[in-house]
C-alpha positions as CSV (number, residue, x, y, z in Angstrom):
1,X,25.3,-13.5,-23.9
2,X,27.6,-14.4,-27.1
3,X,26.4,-16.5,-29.6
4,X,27.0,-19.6,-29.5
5,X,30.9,-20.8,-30.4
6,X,30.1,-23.9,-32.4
7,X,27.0,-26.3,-33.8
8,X,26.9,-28.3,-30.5
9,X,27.4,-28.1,-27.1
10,X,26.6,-27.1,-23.7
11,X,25.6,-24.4,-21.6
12,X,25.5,-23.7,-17.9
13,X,23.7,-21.0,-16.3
14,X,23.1,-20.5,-12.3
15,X,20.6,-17.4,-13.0
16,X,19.4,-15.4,-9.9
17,X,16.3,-16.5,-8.3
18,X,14.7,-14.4,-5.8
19,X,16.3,-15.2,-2.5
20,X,19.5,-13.3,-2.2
21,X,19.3,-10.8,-5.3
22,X,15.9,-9.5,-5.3
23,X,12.1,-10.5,-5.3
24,X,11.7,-13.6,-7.1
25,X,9.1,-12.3,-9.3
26,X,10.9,-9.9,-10.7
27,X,12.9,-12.0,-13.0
28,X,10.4,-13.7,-14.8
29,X,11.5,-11.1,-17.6
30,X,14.9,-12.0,-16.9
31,X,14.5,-15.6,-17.7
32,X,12.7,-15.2,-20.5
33,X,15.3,-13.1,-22.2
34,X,17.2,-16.1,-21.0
35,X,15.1,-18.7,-22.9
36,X,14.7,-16.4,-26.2
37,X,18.8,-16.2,-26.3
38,X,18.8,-20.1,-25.6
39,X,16.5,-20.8,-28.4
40,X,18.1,-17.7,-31.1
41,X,21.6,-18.4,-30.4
42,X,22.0,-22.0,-29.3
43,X,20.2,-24.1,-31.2
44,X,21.1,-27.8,-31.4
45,X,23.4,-27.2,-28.1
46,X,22.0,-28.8,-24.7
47,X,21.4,-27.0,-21.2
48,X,21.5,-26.6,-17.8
49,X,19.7,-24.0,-15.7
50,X,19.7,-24.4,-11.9
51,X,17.2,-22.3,-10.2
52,X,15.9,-22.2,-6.5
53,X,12.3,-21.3,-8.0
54,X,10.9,-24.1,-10.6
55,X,7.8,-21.9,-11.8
56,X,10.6,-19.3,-13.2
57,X,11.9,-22.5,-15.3
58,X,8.3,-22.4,-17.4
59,X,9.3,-18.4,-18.2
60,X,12.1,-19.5,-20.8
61,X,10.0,-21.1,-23.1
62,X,11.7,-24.9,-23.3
63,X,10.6,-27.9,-22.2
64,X,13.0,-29.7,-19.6
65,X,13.8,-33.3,-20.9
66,X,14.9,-33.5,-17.1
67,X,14.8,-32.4,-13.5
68,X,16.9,-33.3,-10.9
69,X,16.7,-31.8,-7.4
70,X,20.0,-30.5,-5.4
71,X,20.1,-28.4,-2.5
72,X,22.4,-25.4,-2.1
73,X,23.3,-25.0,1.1
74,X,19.5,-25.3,2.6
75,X,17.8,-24.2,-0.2
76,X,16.4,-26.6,-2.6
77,X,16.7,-26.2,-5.8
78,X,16.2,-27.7,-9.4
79,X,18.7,-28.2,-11.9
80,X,16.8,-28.1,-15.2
81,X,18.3,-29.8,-18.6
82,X,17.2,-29.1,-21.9
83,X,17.9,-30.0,-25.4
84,X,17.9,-26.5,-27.7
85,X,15.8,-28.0,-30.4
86,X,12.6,-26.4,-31.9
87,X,10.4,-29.7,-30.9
88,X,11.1,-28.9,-27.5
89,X,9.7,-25.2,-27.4
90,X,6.7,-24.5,-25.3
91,X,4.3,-22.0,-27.1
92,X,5.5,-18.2,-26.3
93,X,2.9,-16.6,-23.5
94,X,2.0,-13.4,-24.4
95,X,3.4,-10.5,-22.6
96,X,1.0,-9.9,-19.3
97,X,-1.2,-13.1,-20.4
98,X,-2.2,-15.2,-17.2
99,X,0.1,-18.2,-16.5
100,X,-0.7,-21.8,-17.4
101,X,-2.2,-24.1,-14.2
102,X,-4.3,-26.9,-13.0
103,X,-7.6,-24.2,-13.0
104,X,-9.8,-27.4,-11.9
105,X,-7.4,-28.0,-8.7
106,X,-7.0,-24.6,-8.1
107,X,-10.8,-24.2,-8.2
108,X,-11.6,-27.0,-5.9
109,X,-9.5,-25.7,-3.5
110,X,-11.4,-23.8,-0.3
111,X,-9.7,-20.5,-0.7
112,X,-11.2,-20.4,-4.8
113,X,-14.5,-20.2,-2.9
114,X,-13.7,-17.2,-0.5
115,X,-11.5,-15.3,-2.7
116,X,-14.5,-15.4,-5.8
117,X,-17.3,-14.4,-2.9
118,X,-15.3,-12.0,-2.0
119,X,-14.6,-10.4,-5.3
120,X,-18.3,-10.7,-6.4
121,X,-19.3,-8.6,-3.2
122,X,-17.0,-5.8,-4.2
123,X,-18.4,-6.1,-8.5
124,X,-21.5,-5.3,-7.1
125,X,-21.0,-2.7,-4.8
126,X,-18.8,-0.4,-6.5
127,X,-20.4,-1.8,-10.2
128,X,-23.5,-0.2,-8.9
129,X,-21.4,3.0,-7.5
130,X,-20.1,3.2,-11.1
131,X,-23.2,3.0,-12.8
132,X,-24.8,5.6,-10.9
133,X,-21.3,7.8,-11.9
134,X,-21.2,7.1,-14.8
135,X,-17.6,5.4,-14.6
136,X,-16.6,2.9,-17.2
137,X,-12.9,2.2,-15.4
138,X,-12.7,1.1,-11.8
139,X,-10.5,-0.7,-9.2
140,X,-13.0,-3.8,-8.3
141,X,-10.2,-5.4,-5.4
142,X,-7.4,-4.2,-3.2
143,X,-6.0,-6.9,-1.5
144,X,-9.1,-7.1,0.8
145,X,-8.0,-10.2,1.9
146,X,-4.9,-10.3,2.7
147,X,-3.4,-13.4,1.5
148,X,-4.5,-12.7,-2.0
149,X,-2.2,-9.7,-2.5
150,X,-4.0,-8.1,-6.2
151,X,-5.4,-4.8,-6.9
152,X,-8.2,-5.7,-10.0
153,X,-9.1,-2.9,-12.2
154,X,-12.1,-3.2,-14.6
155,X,-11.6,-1.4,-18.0
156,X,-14.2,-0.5,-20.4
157,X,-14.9,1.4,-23.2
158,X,-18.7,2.5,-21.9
159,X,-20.0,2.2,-18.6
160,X,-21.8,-1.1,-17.9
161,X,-21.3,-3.2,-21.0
162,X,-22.5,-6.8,-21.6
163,X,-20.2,-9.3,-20.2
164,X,-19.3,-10.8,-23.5
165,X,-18.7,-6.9,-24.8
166,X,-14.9,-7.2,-26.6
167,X,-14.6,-4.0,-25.2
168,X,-14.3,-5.2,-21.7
169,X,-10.8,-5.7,-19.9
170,X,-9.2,-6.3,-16.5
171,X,-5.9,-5.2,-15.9
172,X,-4.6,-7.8,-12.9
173,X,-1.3,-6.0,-10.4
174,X,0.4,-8.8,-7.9
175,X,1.8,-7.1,-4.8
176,X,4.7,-9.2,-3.9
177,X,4.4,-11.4,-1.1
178,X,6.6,-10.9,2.0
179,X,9.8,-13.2,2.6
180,X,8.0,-15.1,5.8
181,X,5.6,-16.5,2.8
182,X,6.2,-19.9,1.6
183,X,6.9,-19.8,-1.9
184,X,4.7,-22.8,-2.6
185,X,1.9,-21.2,-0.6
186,X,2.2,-18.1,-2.4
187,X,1.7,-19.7,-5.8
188,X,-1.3,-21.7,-4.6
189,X,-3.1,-18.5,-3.5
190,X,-2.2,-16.9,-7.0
191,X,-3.8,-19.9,-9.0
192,X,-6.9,-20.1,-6.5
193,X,-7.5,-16.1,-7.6
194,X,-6.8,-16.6,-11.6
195,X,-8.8,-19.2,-12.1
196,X,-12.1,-17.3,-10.8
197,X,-10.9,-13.7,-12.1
198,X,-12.3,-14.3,-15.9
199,X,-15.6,-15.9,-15.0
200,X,-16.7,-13.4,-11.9
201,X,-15.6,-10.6,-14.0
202,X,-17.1,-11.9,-17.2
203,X,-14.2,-11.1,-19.6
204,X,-12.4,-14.0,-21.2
205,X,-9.4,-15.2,-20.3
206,X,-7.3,-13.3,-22.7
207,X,-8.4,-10.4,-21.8
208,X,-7.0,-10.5,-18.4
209,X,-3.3,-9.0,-17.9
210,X,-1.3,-8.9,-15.7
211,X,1.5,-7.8,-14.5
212,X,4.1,-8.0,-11.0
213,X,3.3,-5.1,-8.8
214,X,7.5,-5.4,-7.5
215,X,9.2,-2.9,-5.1
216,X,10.1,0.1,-7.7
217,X,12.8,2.2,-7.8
218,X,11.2,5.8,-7.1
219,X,10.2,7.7,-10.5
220,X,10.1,3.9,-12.4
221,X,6.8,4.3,-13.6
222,X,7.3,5.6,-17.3
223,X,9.8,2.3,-17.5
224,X,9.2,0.2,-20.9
225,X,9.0,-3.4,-20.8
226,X,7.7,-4.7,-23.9
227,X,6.9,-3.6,-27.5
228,X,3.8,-4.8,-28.6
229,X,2.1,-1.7,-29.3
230,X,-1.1,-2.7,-28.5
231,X,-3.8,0.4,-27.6
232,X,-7.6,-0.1,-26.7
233,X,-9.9,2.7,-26.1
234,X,-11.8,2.9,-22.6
235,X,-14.2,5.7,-21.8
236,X,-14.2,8.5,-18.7
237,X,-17.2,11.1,-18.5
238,X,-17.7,10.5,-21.9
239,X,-14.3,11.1,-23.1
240,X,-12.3,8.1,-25.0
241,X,-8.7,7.5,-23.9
242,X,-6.3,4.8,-25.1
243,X,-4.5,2.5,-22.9
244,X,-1.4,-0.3,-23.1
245,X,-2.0,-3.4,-20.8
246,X,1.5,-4.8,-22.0
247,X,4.0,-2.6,-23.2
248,X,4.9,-0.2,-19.9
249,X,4.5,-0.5,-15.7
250,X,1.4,1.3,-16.0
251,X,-2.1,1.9,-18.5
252,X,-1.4,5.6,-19.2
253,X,-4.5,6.2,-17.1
254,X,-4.2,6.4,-13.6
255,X,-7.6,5.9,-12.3
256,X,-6.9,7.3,-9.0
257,X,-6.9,10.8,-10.5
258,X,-10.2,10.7,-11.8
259,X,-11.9,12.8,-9.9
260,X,-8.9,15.4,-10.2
261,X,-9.1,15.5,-13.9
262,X,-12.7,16.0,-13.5
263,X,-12.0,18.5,-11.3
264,X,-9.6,20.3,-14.1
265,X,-12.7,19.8,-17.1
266,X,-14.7,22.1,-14.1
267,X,-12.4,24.8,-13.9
268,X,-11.1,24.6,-17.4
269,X,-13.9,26.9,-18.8
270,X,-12.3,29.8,-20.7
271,X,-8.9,29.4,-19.3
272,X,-5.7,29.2,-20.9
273,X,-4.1,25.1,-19.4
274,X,-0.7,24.2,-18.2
275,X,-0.2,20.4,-18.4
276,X,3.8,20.0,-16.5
277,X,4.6,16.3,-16.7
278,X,2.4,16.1,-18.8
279,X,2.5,11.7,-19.2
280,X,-0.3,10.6,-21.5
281,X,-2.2,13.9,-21.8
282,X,-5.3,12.8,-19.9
283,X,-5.9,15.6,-17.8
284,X,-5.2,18.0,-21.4
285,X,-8.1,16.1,-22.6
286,X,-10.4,16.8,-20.0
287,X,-9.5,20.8,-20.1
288,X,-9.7,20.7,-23.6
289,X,-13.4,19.4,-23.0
290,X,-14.1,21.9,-20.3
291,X,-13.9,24.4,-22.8
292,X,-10.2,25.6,-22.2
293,X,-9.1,28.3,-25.0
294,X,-6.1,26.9,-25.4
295,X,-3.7,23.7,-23.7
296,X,-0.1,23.1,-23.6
297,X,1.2,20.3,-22.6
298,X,5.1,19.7,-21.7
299,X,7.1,16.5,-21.2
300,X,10.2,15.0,-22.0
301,X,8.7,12.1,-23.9
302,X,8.5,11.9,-27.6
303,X,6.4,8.6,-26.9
304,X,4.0,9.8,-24.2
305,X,3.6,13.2,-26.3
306,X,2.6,11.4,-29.4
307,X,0.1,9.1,-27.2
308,X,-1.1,12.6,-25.7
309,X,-1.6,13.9,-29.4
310,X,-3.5,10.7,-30.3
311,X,-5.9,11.1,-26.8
312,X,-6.1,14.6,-28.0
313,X,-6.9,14.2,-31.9
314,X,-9.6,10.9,-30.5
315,X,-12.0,13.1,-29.0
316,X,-11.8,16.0,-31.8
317,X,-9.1,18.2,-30.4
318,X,-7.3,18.2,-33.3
319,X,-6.4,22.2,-33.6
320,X,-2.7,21.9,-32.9
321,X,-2.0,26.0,-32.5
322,X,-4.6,25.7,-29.8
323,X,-3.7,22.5,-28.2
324,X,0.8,22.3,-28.1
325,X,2.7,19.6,-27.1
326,X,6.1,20.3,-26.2
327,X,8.9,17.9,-25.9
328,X,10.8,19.6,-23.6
329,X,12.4,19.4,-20.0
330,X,9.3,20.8,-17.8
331,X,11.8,22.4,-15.4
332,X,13.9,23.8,-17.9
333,X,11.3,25.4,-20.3
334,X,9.5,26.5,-17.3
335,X,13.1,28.6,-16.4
336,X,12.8,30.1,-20.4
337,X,9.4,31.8,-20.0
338,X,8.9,35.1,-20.6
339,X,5.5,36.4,-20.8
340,X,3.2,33.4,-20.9
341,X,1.0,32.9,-18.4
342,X,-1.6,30.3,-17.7
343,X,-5.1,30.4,-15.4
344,X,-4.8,26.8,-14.7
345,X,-2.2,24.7,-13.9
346,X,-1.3,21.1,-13.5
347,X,1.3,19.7,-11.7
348,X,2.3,16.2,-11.4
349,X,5.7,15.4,-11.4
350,X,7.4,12.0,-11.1
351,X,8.7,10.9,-7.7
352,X,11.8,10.4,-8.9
353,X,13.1,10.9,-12.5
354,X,17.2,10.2,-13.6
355,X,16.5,10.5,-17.1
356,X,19.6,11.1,-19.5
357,X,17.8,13.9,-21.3
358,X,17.2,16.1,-18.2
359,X,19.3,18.7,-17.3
360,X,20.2,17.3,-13.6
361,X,17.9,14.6,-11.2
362,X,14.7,15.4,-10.3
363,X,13.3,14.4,-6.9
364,X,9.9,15.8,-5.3
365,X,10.4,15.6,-2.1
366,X,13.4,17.9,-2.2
367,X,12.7,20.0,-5.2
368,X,8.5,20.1,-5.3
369,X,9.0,24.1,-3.1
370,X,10.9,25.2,-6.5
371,X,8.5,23.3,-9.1
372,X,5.5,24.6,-7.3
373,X,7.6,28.2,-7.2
374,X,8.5,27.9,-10.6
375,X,4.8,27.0,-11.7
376,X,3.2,30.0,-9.9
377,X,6.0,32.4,-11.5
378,X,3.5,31.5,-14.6
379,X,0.2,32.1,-12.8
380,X,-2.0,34.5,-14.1
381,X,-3.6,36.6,-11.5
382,X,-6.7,34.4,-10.1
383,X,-5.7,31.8,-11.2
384,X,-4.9,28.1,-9.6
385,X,-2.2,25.8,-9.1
386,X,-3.1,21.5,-8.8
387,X,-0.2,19.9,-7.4
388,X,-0.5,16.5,-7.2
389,X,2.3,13.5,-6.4
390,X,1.6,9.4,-6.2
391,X,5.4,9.3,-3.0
392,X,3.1,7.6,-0.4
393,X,5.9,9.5,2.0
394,X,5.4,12.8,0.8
395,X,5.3,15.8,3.0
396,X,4.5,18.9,1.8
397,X,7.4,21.8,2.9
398,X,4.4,23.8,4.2
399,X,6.6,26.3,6.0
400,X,8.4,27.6,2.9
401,X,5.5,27.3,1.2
402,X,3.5,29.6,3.7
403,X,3.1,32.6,1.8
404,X,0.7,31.1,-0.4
405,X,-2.7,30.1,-0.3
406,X,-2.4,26.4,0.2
407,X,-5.6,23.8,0.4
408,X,-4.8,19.9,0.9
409,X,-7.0,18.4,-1.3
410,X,-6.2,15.0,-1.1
411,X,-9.1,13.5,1.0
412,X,-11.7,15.0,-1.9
413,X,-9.5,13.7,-4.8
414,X,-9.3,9.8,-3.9
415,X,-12.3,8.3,-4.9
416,X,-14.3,5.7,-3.5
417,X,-12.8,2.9,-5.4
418,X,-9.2,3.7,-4.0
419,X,-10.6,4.0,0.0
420,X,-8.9,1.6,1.2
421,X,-5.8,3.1,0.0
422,X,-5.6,6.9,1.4
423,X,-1.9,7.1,0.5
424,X,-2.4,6.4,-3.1
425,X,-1.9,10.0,-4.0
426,X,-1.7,13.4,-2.5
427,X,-2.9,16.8,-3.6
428,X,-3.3,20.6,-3.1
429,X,-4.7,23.7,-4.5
430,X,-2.7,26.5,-4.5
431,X,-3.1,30.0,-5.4
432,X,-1.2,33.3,-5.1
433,X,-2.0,35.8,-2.2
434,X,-4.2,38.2,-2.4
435,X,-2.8,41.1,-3.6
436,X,-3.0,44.2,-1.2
437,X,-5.3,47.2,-1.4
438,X,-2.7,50.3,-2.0
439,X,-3.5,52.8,0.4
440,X,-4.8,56.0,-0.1
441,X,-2.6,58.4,-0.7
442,X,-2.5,61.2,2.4
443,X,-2.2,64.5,1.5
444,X,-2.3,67.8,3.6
445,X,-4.8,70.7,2.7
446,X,-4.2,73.7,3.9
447,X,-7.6,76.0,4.3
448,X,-7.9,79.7,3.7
């Protein structure tokens, strides 16, 4: 949007809402952007906003000075008019911060009741399954109940801290609802949930974040959204990692892979580590602890490469000739080796990745025969392959893959916190045949 042409004035803007170009709460971004151009570029003009979905008005950061309902064809809607003057801006929510509601009538509702019992049940089920595991950093809820659509992970930097402990967060997803639920309905169930989340969880109210689990394009998950840069450090078998809540679609931990990372510290032992896709470095961390004589980790990210170096250098692996990070196309430096080879690999490819800085597209369901190919070409004899992938439709080529040793893994590697999702991720061992005895060679002796 331009600036604006001259000191006064007004502006007129029919923004998408969620009922023919997308899921509504997708553009909550989209109207904020709005409201921060509004308020940088217009001030002293008036506005108009018409939107078929009010709550999306409260993302632009101005109060209305009036409503007025219309209807457009059968869909009612709100025309929204604002004078662009700094008296009329509402306070900025931070990114991921929990919307402002009625908690009292939200609380008093019936449904406040059930979802809160509910969510206690599950805190002390799996919160005693974590103590006895030692796990600080756990899913808690999985849409359970239905009609509260959320997944609720607990962070922490230690297992079991006090509930006022600062080091204590919960990182809130929203699954979007379905088209044959009333919007209205919808948001009623959402406020019901957020106004019991802090208190049964015991973390304060600004320490809950979250964000719109929307329909993603496949391989979206490195996607930026904000720049706050704001880490905290949460704990895994003793290990410290640092996580976002705000700035990206996801921590930099996936908690799903747990017990495949711990898997990796077991086998790490003396071996030399391949990290491929390498994200946020976790699973480098945990080989590095395992006792692995030496990492390297590959990815195409200078961000997610320095956050691997800062996972790394937080739990004393600071030994750079020992532990690389490469900033580099996996699939093209894996094409450039020569003699390196690694006992242990890892293997965890986005679903889907389009980036500008890659030599072509990358899809894993057509090209994970020739990463996994490509991976093994750089297997030391004995050693083992960990392919894993989060596409819920994957199927694994097995036939062209049948030369190999292949285990599927998966059922071992989701852990108990992730049950009721079984699709959440899938993964396999794999290791190079056996190679063949030679045979003896026959030779004919002639006796005298």
């Amino acid at each position: 949007m331009p600036d604006a042409p001259a000191p006064r004035g007004l502006v007129a803007v029919n923004p998408p809402y969620g009922e023919r170009l997308g899921e509504q709460r997708e553009l909550a971004q989209l109207y904020a952007r709005l409201g921060e151009t509004l308020r940088t570029r217009f001030a002293g003009w008036h506005a108009a906003v018409l939107t078929g979905n009010p709550p999306l008005g409260l993302e632009l950061g101005i109060k209305a000075k009036r409503t007025h309902t219309l209807f457009n064809g059968p869909l009612e809607c709100r025309l929204l008019r604002f004078e662009i003057e700094a008296r009329h801006f509402a306070t900025k929510r931070a990114p991921g911060a929990l919307p402002k509601f009625d908690e009292d009538a939200a609380r008093a509702r019936p449904g406040s009741d059930m979802f809160a019992n509910r969510l206690r049940k599950n805190l002390k089920s799996l919160g005693a399954w974590a103590r006895r595991g030692e796990i600080a950093c756990y899913r808690v809820y999985d849409a359970d109940m239905p009609e509260y659509a959320f997944s609720i992970d607990l962070y922490q930097a230690e297992v079991a801290p006090s509930a006022d402990d600062p080091k204590r967060w919960v990182y809130l997803q929203e699954y979007a609802p379905p088209e044959t639920v009333e919007a209205a309905k919808a948001r009623a169930r959402r406020e019901e949930a957020f106004a019991v989340i802090p208190e049964v969880l015991g973390v304060p109210r600004d320490r809950v974040h979250l964000r719109v689990r929307r329909r993603q394009k496949r391989g979206a998950q490195y996607e930026k959204l904000a720049a706050g840069g704001e880490f905290h450090t949460v704990g895994e078998g003793g290990l410290k990692l640092l996580v976002n809540f705000t700035d990206y679609l996801d921590t930099g931990l996936f908690l799903d892979h747990r017990p495949t990372r711990a898997r990796i510290r077991e086998l790490a032992k003396g071996k030399r580590f391949l990290n491929l896709f390498a994200y946020t470095g976790t699973a480098t961390v945990f080989a590095a602890a395992g006792g692995a004589v030496a990492t390297t980790s590959v990815d195409l990210s200078r961000t997610y490469l320095d956050w691997a170096k800062r996972n790394l250098e937080l739990n004393g692996f600071r030994d750079s000739s020992r532990h690389r990070l490469v900033r580099e196309d996996a699939v093209e430096w894996l094409a450039g080796l020569k003699r390196e080879r690694y006992d242990l690999i890892f293997l965890d490819p986005p679903t889907l990745s389009r980036s500008k800085r890659m030599a072509g597209e990358l899809d894993v369901e057509r090209d994970h025969v020739r990463l996994i190919h490509g991976a093994l070409a750089r297997l030391a004899p004995g050693g083992l392959l960990i392919f894993s992938t989060n596409f819920r439709k994957f199927r694994l080529d097995s036939a062209s893959l049948s030369a190999l040793d292949v285990r599927d893994v998966t059922v071992s590697t989701i852990p108990k916190d992730f049950a009721r999702d079984a699709k959440i991720h899938h993964c396999y061992e794999l290791r190079l045949p056996a190679q063949p005895m030679a045979k003896p060679e026959r030779r004919t002796i002639k006796l005298r």
